[in-house]
C-alpha positions as CSV (number, residue, x, y, z in Angstrom):
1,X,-162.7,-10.1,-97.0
2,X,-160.4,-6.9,-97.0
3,X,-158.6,-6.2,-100.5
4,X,-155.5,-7.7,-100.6
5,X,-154.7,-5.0,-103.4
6,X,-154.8,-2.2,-100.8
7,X,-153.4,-4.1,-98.4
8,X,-149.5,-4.7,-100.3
9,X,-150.1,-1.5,-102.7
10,X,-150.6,-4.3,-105.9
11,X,-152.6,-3.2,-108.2
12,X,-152.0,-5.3,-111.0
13,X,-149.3,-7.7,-111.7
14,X,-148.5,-11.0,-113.1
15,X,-150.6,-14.2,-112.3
16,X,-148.1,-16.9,-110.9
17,X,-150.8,-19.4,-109.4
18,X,-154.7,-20.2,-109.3
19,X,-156.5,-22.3,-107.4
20,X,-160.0,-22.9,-105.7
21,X,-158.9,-23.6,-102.0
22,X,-159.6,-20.1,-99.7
23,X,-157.1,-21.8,-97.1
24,X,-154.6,-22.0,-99.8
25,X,-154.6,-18.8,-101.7
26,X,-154.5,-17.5,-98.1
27,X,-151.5,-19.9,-97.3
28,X,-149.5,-18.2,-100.7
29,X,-150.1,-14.7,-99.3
30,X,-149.0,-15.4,-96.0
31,X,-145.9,-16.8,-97.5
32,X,-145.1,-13.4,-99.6
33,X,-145.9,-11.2,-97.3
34,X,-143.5,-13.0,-95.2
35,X,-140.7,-12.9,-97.7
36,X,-141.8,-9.1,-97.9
37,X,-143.2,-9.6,-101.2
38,X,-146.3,-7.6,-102.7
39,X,-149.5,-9.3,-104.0
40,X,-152.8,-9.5,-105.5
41,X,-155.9,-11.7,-104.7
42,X,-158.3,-11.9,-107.4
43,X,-161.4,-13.9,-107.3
44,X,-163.3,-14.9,-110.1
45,X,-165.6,-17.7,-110.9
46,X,-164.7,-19.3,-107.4
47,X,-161.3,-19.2,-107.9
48,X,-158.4,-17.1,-106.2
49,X,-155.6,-16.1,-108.8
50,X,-152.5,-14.7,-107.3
51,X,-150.5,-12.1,-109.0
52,X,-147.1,-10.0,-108.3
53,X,-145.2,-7.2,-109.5
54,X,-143.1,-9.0,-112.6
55,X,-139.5,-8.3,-111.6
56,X,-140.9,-10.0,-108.1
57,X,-141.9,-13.2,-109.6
58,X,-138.7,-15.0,-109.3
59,X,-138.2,-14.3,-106.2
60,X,-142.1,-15.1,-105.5
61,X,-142.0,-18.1,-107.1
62,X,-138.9,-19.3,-104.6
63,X,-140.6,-18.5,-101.6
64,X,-144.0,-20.4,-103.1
65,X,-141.8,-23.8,-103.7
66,X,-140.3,-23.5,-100.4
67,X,-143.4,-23.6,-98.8
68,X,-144.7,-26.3,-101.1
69,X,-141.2,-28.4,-99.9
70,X,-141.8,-27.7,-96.1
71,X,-146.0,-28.0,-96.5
72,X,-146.1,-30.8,-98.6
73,X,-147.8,-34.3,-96.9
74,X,-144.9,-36.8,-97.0
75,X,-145.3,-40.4,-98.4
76,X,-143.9,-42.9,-96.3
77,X,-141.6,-45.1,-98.5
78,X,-143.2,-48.3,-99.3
79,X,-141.2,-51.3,-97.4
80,X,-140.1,-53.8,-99.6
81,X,-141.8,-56.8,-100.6
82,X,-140.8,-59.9,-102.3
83,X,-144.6,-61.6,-102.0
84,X,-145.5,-64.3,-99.8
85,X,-142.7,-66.0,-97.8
86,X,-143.0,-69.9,-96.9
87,X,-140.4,-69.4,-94.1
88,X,-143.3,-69.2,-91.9
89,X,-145.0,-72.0,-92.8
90,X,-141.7,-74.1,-93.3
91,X,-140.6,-73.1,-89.9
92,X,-144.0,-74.1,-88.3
93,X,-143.8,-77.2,-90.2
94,X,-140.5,-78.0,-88.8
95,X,-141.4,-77.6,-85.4
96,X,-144.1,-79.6,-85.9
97,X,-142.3,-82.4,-87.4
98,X,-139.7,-82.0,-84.4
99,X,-141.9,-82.7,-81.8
100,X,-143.4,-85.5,-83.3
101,X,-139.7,-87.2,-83.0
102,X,-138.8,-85.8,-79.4
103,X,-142.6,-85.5,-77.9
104,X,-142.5,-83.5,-74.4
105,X,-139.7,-82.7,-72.2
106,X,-141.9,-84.5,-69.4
107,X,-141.4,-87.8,-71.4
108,X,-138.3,-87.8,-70.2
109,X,-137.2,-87.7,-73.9
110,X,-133.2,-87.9,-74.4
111,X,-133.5,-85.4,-77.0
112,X,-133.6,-82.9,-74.4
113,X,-130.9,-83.9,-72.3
114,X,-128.5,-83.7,-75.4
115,X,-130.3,-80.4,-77.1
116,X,-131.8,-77.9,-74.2
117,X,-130.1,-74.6,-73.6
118,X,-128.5,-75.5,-70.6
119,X,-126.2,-72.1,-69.2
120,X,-123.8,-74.4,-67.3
121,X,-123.3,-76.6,-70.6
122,X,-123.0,-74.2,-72.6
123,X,-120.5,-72.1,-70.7
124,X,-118.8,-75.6,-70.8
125,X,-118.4,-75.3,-74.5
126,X,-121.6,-77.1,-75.6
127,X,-122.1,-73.8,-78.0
128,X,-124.8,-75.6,-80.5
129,X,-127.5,-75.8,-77.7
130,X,-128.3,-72.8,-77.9
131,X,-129.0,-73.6,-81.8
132,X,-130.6,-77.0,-81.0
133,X,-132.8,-75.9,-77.8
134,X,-134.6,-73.5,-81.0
135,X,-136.5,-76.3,-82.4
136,X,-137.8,-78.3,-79.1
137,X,-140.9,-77.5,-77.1
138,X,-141.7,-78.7,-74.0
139,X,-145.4,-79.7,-74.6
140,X,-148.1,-79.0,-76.9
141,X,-149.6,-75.9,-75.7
142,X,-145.9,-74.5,-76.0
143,X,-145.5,-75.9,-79.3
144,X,-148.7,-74.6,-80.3
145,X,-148.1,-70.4,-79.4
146,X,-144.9,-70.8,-81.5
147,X,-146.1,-71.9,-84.2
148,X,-149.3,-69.3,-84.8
149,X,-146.4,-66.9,-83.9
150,X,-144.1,-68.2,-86.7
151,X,-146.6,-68.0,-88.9
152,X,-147.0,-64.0,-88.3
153,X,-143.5,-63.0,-87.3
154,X,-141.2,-65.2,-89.2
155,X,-143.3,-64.9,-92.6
156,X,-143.3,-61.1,-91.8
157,X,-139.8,-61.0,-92.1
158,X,-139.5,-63.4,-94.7
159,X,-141.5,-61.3,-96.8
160,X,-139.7,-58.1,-96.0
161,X,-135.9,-59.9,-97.1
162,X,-136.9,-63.1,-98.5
163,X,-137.1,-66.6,-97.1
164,X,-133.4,-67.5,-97.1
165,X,-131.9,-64.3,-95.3
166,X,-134.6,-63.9,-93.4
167,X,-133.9,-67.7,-91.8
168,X,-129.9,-66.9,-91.6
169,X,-130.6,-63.3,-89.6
170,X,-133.3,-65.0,-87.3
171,X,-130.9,-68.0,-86.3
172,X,-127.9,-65.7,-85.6
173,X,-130.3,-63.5,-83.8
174,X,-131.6,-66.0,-81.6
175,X,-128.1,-68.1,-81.3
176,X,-126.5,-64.9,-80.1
177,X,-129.7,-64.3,-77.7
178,X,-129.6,-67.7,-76.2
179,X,-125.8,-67.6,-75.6
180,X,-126.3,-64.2,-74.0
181,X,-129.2,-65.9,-71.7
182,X,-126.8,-68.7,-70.6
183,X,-124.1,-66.3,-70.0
184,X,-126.5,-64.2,-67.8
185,X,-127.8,-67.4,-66.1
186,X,-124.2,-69.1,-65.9
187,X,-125.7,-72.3,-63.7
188,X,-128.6,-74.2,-63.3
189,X,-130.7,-72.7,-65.7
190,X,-132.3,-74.6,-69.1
191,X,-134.6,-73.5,-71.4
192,X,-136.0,-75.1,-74.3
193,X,-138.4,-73.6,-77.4
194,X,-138.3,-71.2,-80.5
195,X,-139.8,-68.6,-78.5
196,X,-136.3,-67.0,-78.4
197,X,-136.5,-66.7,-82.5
198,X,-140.1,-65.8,-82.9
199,X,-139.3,-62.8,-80.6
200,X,-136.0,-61.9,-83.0
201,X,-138.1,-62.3,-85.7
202,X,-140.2,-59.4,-84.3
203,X,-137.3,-57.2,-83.5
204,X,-136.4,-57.3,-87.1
205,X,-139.2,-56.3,-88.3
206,X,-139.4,-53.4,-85.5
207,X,-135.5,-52.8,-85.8
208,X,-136.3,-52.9,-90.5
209,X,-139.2,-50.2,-89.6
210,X,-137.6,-48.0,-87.5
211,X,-135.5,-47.2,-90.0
212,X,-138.2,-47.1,-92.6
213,X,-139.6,-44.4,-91.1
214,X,-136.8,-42.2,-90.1
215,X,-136.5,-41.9,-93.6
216,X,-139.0,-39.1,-93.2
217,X,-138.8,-35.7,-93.0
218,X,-140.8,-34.4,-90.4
219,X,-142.4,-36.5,-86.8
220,X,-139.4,-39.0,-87.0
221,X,-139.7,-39.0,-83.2
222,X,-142.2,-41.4,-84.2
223,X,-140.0,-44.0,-86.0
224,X,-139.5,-45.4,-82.6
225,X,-142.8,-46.7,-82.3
226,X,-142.3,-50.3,-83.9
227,X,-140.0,-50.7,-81.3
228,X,-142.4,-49.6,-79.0
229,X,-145.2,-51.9,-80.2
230,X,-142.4,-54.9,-79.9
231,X,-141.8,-54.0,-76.4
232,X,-145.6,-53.8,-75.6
233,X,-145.4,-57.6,-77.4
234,X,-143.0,-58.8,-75.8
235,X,-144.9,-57.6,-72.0
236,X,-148.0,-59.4,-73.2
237,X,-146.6,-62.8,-74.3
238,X,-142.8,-62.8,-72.7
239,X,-143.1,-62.6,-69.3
240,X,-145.9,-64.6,-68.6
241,X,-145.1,-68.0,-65.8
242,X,-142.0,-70.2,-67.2
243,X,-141.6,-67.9,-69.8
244,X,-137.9,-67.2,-70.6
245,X,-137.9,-63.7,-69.7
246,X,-134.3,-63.1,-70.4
247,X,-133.9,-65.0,-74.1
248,X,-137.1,-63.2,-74.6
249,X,-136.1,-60.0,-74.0
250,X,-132.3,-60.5,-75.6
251,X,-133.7,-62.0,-79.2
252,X,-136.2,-59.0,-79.3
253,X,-133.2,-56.4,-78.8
254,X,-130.8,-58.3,-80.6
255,X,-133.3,-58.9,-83.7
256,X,-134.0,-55.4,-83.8
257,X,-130.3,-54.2,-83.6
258,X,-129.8,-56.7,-86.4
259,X,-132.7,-55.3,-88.6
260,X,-131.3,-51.7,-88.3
261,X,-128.2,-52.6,-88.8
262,X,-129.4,-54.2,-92.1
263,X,-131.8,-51.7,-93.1
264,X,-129.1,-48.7,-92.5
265,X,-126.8,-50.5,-94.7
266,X,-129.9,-50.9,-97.5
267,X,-129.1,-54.3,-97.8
268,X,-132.2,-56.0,-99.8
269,X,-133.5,-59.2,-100.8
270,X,-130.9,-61.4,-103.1
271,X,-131.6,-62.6,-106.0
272,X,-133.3,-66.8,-105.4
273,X,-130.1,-68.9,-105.9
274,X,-128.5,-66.4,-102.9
275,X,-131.9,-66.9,-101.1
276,X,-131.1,-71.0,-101.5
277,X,-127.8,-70.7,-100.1
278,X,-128.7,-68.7,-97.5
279,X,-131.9,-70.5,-96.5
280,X,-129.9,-73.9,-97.0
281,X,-126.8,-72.5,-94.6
282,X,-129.0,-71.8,-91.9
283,X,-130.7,-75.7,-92.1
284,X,-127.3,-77.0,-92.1
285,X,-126.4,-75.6,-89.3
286,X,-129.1,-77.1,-87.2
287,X,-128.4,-80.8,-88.3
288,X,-124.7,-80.0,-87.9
289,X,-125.1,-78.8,-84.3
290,X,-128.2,-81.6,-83.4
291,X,-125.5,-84.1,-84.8
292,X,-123.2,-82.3,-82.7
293,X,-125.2,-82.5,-79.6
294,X,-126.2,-86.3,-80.5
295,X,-122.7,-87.5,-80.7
296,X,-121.5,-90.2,-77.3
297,X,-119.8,-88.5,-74.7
């Protein structure tokens, strides 16, 4: 190794910083050679101590935290966590409990003549289908996928904002998506299942992460890539045969502009009496628009 002594015309100075590491005592002379500052290696005992002139410290010192700033590995900030949500599990339950009192849309059950998302009905006025169309299923093996899903997706989210929010921002979500569906469709199209809300339940979490991550400093090209993992989701499980491609599709976007839009404005979990009222809203809604769609016409 040449002597760095010779090398900046040091030859002795004032220690500013020790340490072990070859690559970094090489990093810190790099740095004030750059800033056209001169230096002095010594190694001793397997250490490297690094010394300038005195009335160049300051300035050596500046240069040395600004490369510590730019250098330094960034911690991604922890997402939030408010413990183990039941929304999942509630929501699975409820679905559950749902199609015990419909059974399958091949029964001929009324319940989905008066509840499926139906575009022409809804463009009609019948709004709260695309509310009540959420919690049927059109046979087991349907009602089955939702609820494993529910219990990944919706928790998730629960978790992230807490049970009650996280149920009011998933129904809107998946409201707005299914309206958007019917007003894509406009005729003689009808779609039942909670497929639509599991998939804005995953766009929130993408649309909460992305902005978790831009929160970094550096590679925040990469804070796209929960969206990207959504939409690699949402080709594996939403557009398979009779899959609603288009409420599918609309709930993931929609979540996930929903959980930016919440993230950005650093909204967080509410305190458990706002978590209530929330959670409580949203299961109000649903009877009000099933007792809606129930009511003789």
């Amino acid at each position: 190794m040449d002597d760095p002594a010779l090398e900046n015309g040091l030859v002795g100075g004032q220690v500013l910083r020790t340490t072990a590491s070859t690559t970094q005592a090489g990093d810190w002379g790099l740095v004030l050679a750059a800033a056209g500052i001169r230096y002095r290696l010594d190694e001793r005992d397997g250490r490297f101590a690094l010394a300038v002139e005195p009335d160049e410290a300051a300035a050596a010192e500046t240069a040395l935290r600004g490369f510590d700033a730019e250098g330094a590995p960034e911690t991604q900030p922890p997402a939030p966590d408010v413990g183990a949500s039941v929304l999942g599990p509630l929501a699975a339950i409820g679905f559950c409990a749902m199609f015990l009192v419909t059974g399958t849309r091949a029964g001929g059950s009324r319940w989905f003549d008066a509840g499926a998302a139906s575009a022409e009905q809804i463009a009609a006025g019948q709004w709260w289908r695309a509310i009540t169309a959420l919690t049927l299923h059109a046979d087991l093996l349907h009602l089955c996928g939702n609820v494993v899903a529910a219990l990944i997706f919706v928790s998730a989210v629960g978790r992230w904002l807490g049970g009650g929010l996280a149920a009011a921002l998933i129904l809107v979500a998946a409201t707005a998506a299914n309206l958007l569906t019917a007003a894509v469709h406009r005729t003689a199209f009808v779609s039942v299942g909670s497929s639509t809300a599991i998939f804005a339940s995953l766009g929130l979490v993408a649309g909460l992460q992305v902005v978790r991550r831009l929160q970094l400093r550096t590679r925040r090209g990469y804070a796209w890539v929960p969206l990207g993992a959504g939409l690699g989701l949402y080709a594996m499980l939403g557009v398979g045969a009779g899959a609603d491609v288009y409420a599918h599709l609309f709930g993931l976007g929609i979540g996930a502009l929903v959980g930016f839009g919440v993230a950005r404005a650093q909204v967080r979990a509410p305190r458990p009496a706002v978590q209530a009222l929330l959670g409580g809203a949203a299961l109000a809604l649903v009877i009000s628009c099933w007792a809606l769609a129930l009511m003789p016409r």
